[in-house]
C-alpha positions in Angstrom: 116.9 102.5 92.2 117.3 103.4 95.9 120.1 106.0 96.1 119.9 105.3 100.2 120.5 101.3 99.3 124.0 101.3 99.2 124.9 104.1 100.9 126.6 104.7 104.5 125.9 107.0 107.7 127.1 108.0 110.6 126.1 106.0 113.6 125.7 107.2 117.1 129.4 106.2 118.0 130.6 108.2 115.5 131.7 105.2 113.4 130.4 104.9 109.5 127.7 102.0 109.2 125.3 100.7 106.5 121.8 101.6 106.7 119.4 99.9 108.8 117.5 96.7 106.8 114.5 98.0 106.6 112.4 94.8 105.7 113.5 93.0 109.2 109.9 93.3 110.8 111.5 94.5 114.3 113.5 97.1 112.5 110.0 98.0 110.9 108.5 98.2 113.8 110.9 100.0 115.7 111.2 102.6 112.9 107.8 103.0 113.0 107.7 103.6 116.3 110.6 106.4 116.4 108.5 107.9 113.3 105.4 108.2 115.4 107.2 109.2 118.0 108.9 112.2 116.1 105.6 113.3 114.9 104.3 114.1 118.3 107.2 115.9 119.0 107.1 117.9 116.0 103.5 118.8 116.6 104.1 119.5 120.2 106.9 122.0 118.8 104.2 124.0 116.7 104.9 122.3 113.6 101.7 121.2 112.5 99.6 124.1 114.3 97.3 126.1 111.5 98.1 129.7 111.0 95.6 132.0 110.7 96.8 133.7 107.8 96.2 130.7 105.3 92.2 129.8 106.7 92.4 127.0 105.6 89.9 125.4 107.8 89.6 121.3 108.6 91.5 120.2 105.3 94.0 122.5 106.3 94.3 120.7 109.6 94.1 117.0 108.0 96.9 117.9 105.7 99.0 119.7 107.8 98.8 116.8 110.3 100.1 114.2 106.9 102.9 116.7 106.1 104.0 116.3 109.7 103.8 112.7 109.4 105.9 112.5 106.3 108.5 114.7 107.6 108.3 112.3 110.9 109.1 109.8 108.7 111.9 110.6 106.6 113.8 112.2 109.9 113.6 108.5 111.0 115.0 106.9 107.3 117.8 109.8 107.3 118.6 108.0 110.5 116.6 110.1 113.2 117.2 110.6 117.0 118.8 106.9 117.3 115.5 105.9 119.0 114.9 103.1 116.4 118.1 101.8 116.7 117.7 101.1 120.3 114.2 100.0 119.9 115.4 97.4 117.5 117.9 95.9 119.7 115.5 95.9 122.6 113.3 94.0 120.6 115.7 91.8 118.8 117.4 91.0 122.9 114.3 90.4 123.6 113.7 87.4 121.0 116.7 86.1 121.9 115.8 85.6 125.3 
């Protein structure tokens, strides 16, 4: 069972709100977007930047780069910058038009 299914969050007005539905394909798409997004940000911070110390060579890159992807990810599902929020209702204006 889904512990996040019927749970609530905060939304950007400050008012409580059920998660997102993630099976709408927009929403998918939106949250995949913010998730990718996140990623580069959080390897333009340093995140996913080898150290020396571990020397770990090119599978130390490749799996550094999927642990920043993950972490990109579940940032977005924990509700993220709000970028996949406004995404979605760009997209879902947009279908309506």
């Amino acid at each position: 069972m889904d512990i996040h299914q019927n749970s609530t969050r905060p939304s950007g007005t400050g008012t409580v709100g059920t998660l997102p539905n993630a099976e709408d394909p927009a929403r998918k798409a939106a949250m995949d977007l913010e998730s990718a997004f996140l990623a580069e940000m959080l390897k333009a911070a340093g995140l996913g930047k080898a150290r020396d110390s571990f020397g770990g060579g090119a599978g130390e890159d490749h799996f550094t780069s999927f642990l920043v992807e993950a972490q990109a990810k579940q940032m977005t599902k924990a509700g993220g910058i709000g970028l996949a929020e406004s995404l979605y209702h760009a997209l879902k204006d947009a279908q309506n038009d």
